[in-house]
PLY file of the C-alpha trace (Angstrom):
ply
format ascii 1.0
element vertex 195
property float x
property float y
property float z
element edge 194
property int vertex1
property int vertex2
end_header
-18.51 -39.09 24.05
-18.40 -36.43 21.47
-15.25 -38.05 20.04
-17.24 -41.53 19.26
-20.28 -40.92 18.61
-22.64 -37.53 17.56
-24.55 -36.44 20.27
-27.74 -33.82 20.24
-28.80 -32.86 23.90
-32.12 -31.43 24.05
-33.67 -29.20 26.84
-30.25 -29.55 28.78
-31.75 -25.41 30.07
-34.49 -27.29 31.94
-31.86 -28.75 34.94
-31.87 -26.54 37.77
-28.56 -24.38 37.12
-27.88 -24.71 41.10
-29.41 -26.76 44.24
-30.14 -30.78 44.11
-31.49 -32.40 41.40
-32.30 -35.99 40.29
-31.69 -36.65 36.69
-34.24 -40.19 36.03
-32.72 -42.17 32.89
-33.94 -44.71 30.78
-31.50 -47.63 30.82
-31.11 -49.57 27.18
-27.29 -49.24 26.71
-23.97 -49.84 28.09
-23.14 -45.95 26.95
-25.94 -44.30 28.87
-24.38 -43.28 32.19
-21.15 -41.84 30.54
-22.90 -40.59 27.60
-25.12 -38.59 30.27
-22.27 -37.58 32.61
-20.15 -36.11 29.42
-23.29 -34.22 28.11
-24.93 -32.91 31.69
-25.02 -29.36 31.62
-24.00 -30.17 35.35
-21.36 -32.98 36.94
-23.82 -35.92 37.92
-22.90 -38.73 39.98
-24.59 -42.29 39.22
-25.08 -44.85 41.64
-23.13 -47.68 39.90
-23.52 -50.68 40.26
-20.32 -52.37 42.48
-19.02 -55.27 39.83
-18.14 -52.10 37.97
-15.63 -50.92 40.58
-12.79 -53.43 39.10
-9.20 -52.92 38.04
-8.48 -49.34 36.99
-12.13 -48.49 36.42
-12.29 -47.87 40.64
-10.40 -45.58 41.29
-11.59 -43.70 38.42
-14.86 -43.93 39.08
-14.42 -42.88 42.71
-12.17 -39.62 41.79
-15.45 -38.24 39.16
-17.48 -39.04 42.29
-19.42 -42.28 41.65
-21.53 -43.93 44.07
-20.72 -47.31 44.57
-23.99 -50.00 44.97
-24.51 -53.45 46.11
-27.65 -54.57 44.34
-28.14 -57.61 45.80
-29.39 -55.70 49.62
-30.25 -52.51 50.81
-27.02 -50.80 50.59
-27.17 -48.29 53.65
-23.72 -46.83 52.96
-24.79 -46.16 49.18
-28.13 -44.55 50.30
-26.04 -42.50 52.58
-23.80 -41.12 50.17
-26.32 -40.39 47.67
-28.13 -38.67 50.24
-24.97 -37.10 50.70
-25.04 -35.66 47.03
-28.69 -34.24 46.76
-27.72 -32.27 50.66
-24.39 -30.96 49.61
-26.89 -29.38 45.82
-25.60 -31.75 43.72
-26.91 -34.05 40.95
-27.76 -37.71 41.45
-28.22 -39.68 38.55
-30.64 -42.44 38.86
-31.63 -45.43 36.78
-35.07 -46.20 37.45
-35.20 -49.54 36.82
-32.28 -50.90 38.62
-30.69 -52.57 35.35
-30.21 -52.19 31.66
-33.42 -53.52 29.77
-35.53 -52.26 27.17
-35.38 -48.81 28.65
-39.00 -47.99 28.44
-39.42 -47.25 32.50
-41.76 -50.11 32.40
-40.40 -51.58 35.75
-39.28 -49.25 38.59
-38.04 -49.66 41.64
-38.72 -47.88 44.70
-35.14 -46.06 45.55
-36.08 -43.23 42.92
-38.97 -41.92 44.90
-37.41 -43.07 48.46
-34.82 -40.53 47.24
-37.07 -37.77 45.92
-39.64 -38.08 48.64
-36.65 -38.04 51.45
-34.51 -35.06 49.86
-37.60 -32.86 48.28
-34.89 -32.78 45.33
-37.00 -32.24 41.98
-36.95 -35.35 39.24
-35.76 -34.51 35.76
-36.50 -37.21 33.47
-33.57 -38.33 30.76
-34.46 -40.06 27.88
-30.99 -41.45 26.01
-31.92 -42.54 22.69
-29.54 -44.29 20.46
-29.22 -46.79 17.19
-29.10 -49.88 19.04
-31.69 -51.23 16.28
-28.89 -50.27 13.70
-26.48 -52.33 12.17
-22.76 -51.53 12.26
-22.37 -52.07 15.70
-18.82 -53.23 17.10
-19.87 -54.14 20.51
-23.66 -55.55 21.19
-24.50 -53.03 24.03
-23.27 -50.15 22.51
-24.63 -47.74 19.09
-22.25 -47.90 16.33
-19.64 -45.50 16.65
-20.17 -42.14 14.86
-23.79 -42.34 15.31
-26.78 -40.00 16.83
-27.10 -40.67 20.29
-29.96 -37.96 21.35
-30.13 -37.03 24.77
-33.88 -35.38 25.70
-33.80 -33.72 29.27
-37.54 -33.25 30.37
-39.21 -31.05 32.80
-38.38 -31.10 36.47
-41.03 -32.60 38.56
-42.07 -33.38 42.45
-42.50 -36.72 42.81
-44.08 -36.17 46.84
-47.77 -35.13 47.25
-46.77 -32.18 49.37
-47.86 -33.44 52.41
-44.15 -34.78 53.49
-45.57 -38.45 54.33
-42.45 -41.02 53.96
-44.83 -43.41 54.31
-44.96 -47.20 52.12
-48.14 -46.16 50.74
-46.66 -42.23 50.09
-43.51 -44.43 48.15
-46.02 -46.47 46.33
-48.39 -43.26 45.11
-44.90 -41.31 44.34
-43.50 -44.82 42.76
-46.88 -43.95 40.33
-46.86 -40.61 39.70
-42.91 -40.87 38.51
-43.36 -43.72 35.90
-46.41 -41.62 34.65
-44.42 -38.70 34.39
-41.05 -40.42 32.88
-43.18 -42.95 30.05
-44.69 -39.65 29.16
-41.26 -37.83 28.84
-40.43 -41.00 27.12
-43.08 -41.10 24.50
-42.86 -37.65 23.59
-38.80 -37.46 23.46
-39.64 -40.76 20.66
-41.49 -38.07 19.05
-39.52 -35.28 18.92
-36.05 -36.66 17.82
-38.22 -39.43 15.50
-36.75 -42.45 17.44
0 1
1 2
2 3
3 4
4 5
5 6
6 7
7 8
8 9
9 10
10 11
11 12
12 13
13 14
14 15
15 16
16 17
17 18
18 19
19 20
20 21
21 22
22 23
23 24
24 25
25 26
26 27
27 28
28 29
29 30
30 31
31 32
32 33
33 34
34 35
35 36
36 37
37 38
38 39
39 40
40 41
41 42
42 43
43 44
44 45
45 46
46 47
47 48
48 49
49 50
50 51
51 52
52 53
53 54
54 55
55 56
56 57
57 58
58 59
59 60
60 61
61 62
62 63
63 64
64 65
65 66
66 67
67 68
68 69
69 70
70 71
71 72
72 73
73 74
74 75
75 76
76 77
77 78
78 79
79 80
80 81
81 82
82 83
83 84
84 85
85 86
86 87
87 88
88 89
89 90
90 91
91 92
92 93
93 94
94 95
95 96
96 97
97 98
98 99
99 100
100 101
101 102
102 103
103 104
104 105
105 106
106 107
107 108
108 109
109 110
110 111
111 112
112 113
113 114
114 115
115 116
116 117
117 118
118 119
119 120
120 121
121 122
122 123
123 124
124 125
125 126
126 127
127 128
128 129
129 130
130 131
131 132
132 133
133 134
134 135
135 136
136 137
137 138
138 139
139 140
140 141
141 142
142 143
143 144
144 145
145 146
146 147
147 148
148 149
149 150
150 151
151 152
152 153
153 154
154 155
155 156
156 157
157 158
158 159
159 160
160 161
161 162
162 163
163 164
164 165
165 166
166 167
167 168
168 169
169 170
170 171
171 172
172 173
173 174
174 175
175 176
176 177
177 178
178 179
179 180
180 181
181 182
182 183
183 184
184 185
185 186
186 187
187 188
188 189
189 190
190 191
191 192
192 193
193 194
């Protein structure tokens, strides 16, 4: 990452140094999971979508410890094994919204709080902020290389109400609380790094 493009990580002191955490990301590029996983003050592992698991790309994104995801059900053995990482203290990295977009956490999906709620892991929001708006660019998805990517780490948060409810309606409250807390991170990273 450092190699192609610049990248400043802010607040990477505010994940956890030990113990599970989930690291919440804005999704707007092709470059945000790696550009996350080589700046992480601590290894992460991504649930990745499976059409990614092709050709030499599997096996190495099984041997760094990448979750592997069928999007199109509920993916028992993927919620299992990211389970797996928040038990064993390690960090799950999450996109919120299920799919690259405009990366504003204006849609998300329920699996962020099903896995805060279930594990009691704390939520640290990500905001990855590049120059997609930029020309210069050599592949659409991606900021043109030798540019500022910033990546803002936020405050760890609780997404459950304390009570330990698992409940639909305890998902749905959590589900609100996170995107209040994340569009908030998001707004105020915008500010800070004047993106």
């Amino acid at each position: 990452m450092y190699g192609l493009w610049k990248p400043r990580v802010l607040g990477a002191w505010r994940v956890p140094a030990s113990g599970p955490v989930i690291l919440a990301v804005n999704h707007a590029h092709n470059i945000d999971g790696p550009m996350l996983m080589g700046t992480a003050p601590r290894p992460v592992h991504f649930l990745i979508k499976k059409e990614a698991f092709l050709g030499p790309l599997d096996p190495f994104l099984r041997a760094i410890g990448q979750v592997e995801v069928d999007r199109t059900s509920t993916d028992r053995t993927a919620i299992t094994s990211a389970l797996g990482v928040l038990e064993r203290g390690g960090v799950l990295g999450i996109f919120p919204e299920g799919t690259r977009g405009e990366g504003d956490f204006a849609s998300l999906r329920a699996g962020l709080a099903y896995f805060a709620v279930r594990s009691g892991a704390p939520i640290v929001p990500v905001a990855v902020l590049g120059s997609a708006d930029r020309p210069g660019r050599l592949v659409a998805a991606l900021p043109p290389l030798r540019s500022r990517v910033d990546v803002v780490f936020g405050e760890p948060f609780q997404a459950g109400d304390s009570s330990g409810r698992r409940t639909r309606k305890a998902l749905d409250e959590a589900t609100v609380r996170i995107r209040e807390r994340l569009t908030t991170h998001l707004e105020n990273a915008r500010r800070s790094t004047g993106r």
